[in-house]
N, C-alpha and C positions, 0 to 999 in steps of 0.2 A: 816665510810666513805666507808670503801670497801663494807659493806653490800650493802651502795644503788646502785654504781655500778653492782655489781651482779643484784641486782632487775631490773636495767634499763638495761643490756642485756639479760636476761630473757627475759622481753617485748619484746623487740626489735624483736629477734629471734620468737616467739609464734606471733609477728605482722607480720613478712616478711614470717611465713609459711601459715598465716590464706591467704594473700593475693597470696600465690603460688598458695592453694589449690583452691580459688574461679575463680582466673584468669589465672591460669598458667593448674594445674593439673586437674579442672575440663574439661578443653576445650575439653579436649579426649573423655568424656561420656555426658551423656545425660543431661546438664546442659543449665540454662535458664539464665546463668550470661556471657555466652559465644559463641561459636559458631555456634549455632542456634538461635543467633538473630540477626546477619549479613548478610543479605540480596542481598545487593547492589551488584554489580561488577561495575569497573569503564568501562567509554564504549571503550576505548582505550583497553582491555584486551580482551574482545568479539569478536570473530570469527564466534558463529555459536550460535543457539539459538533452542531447541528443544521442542515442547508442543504436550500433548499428553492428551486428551480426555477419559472420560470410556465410549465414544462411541465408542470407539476402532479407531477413525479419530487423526488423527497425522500430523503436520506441521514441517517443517524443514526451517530456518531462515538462510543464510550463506551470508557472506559477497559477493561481486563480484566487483572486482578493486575498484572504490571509494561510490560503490551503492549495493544495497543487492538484491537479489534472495530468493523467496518461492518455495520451490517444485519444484527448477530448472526454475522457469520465473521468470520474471523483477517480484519485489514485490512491493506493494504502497507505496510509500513515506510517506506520514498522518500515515498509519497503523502503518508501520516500527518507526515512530519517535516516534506516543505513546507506543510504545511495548518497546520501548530503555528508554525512558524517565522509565515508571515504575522499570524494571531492576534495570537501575542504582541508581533510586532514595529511594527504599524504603528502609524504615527503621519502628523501633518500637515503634509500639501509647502505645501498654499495653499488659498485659498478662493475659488474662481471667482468672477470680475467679478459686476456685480447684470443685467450685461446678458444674461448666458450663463445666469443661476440656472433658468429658466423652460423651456429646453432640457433642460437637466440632469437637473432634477429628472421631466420626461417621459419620457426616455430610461432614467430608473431605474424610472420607474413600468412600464415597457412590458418591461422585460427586465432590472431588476435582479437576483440571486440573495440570497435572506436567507438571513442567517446568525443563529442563537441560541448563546452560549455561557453553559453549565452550570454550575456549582461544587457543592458538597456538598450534597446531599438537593433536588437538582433548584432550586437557587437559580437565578433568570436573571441574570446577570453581564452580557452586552452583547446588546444585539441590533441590526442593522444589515443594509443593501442595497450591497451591493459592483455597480458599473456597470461601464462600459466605461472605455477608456482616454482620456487627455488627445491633443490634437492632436498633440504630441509624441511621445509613446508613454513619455513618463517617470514619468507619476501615474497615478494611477486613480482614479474619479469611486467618493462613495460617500456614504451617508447616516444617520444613526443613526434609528432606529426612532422616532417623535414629533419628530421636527424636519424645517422645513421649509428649510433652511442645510446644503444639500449641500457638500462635503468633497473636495479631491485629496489621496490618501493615499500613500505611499510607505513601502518599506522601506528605511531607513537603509542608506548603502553597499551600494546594490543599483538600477542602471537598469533600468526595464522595465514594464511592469504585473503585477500582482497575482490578478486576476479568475482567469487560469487556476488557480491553485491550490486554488479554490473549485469550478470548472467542469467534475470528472471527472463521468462517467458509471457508471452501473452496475457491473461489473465491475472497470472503472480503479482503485477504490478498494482492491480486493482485493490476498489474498496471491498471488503468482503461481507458489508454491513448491509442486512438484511432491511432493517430498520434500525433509525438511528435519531430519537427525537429527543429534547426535552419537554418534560410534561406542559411547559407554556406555549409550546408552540404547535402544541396539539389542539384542531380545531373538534373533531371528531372519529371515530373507532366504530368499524362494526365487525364483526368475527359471528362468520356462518357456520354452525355445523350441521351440512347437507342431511344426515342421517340422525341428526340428535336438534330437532327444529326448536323445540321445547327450552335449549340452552343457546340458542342462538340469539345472537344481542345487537343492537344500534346505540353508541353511545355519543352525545352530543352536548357541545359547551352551549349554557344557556344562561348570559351574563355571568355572575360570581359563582354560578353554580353548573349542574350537571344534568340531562335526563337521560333517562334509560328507559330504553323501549326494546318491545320482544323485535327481533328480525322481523318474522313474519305476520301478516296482519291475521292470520288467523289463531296465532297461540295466544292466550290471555296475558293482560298482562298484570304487572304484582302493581298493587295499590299499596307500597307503605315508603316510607322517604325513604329516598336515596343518599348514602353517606357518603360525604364529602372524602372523606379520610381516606375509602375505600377505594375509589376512584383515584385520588389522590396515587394511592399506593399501585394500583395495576397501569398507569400510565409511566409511570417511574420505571416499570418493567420495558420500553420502548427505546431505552437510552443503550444506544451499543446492541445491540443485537445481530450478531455476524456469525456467519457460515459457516462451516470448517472450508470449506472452496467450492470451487465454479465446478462444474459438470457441464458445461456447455457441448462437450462432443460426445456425449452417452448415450448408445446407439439406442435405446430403449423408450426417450423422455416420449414419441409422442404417441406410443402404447398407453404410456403410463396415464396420459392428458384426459387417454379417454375414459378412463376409470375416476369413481368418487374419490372429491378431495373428504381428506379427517375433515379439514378445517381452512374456509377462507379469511386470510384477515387484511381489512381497508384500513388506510388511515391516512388523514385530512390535511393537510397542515393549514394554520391561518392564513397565508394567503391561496389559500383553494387550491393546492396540488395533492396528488392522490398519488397514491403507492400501496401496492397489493399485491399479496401473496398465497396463493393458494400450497397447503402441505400434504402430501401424499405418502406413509407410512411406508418405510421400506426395513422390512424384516431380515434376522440372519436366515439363510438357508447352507444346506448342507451340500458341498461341493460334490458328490457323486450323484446324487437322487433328484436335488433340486428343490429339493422340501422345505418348507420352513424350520428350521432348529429350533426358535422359541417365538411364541406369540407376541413375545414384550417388545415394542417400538422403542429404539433407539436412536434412530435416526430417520429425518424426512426429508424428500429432495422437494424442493423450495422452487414453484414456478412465476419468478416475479415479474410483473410486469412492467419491469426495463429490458425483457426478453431474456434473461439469464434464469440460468435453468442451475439451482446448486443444493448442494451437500449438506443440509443442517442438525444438529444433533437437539435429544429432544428435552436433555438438560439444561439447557441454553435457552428456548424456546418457550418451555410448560409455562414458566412465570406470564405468557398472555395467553393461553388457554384456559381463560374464567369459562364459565356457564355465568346465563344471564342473573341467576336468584345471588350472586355472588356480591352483587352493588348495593344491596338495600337491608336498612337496619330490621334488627328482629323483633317480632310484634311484641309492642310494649313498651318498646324500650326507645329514648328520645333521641333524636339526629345527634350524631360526633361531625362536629367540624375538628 
């Protein structure tokens, strides 16, 4: 009887080291039963996010009060959420054959992208090379930073690769938001049209209420009340107003600068910051001749003054191209709050 006791802590003991050694004491070196195939970070731990290109092009991700920042400007929200979303979610589909390992790991040397994520007071939390995709196009080939035990990674209930969400460029990362207010935190609006002075307007909060004045001192202006409702409604057109993208390298912008804008438009916020946009009509034309194809504006390149020069469509847009007679009620008829 004492024998089998002896036998069965023998086991026991040779059981609780095998399990030290694969889970406990491997974790330290370069082992594929441990901490290089933990990927994830939860996104409550994330502060700052760093990817870095063997173009030698580098992006820097940081939190800012309850909204994130790229490279120091507002970053896109869409971007931002799939870049958080893979972060957090990945985990491990498989671990490539020992035949493929040697490929792999060349293909990540040659054109991996690293990733660093951050947590409180610049802690590094993960660091890692996100590569290309599996034959299949279901995983994605990828590496933690010090191991040589490359990784197919996958997001939970989701087919596809992953790389792209790490793979924007410049600009991509950006907010693409032209204007973006809600109507309370608009102090003021004014919208010039250079060539149409007559529809050109100043509008301005004036306690509970609203005035409206011509642009210019010389066009008359309408003596009847201005509706609340009215106003109401063309500020509401402010919220979200985003580009289709940047144009920043378009060899053409500062031709174009020197030509009339359609339309300038200011706008104020309450604590007195200004953001302004001048829009410049740009036409289809026909690829051989150069001509214009059709008169009708579908799109206007947007020169705001955050220095970005972009793409805007003019469906998107119209809803704040009032004319000034467009704020005040019709003769006779009594103020709408």
């Amino acid at each position: 009887m004492k024998k089998n006791y002896w036998l069965i802590a023998i086991f026991l003991l040779l059981g609780g080291a095998t399990a030290w050694y694969f889970w406990g004491g491997k974790q330290s070196s370069n082992s594929t039963l441990g901490w290089d195939r933990l990927f994830k970070v939860e996104e409550q731990d994330i502060q700052k996010i760093f990817i870095a290109k063997r173009t030698g092009e580098t992006t820097t991700i940081e939190r800012d009060g309850g909204g994130w920042k790229v490279n120091g400007q507002k970053a896109s929200k869409n971007a931002v959420e799939n870049l958080l979303e893979a972060v957090t979610k990945l985990e491990l589909q498989s671990v490539p054959p020992p035949a493929a390992t040697d490929n792999v790991v060349k293909e990540l040397a040659s054109r991996g992208i690293k990733v660093e994520v951050y947590g409180n007071r610049d802690k590094k939390l993960k660091a890692y090379y996100i590569g290309g995709v599996t034959a299949d196009a279901r995983g994605t080939y990828a590496i933690m930073d010090g191991s040589e035990q490359p990784m197919v990674l996958q997001i939970p209930q989701m087919e596809g690769q992953i790389r792209s969400r790490f793979d924007l460029t410049g600009d991509d990362w950006r907010d693409r938001n032209v204007f973006s207010y809600k109507p309370e935190d608009i102090e003021a609006v004014s919208v010039e049209y250079p060539q149409q002075r007559n529809k050109s307007f100043k509008l301005k909060r004036s306690g509970q209420s609203w005035e409206v004045k011509p642009f210019y001192d010389n066009v008359p202006a309408i003596n009847r009340p201005v509706s609340k409702g009215r106003v109401e409604g063309f500020l509401v057109g402010f919220g979200g107003l985003m580009a289709e993208g940047f144009e920043n390298q378009y060899a053409e912008k500062d031709s174009i600068r020197m030509m009339i804008p359609f339309t300038v438009v200011s706008v104020t916020d309450v604590k007195g910051q200004e953001r302004k946009a001048a829009f410049y009509p740009t036409y289809r034309k026909d690829k051989d001749t150069g001509e214009r194809r059709s008169e009708v504006v579908e799109r206007y390149f947007a020169d705001v003054s955050t220095g970005d020069w972009m793409l805007t469509q003019h469906r998107v847009f119209e809803k704040i191209f009032w004319p000034y007679e467009s704020f005040f009620e019709e003769p006779g008829k009594a103020v709408k709050d």
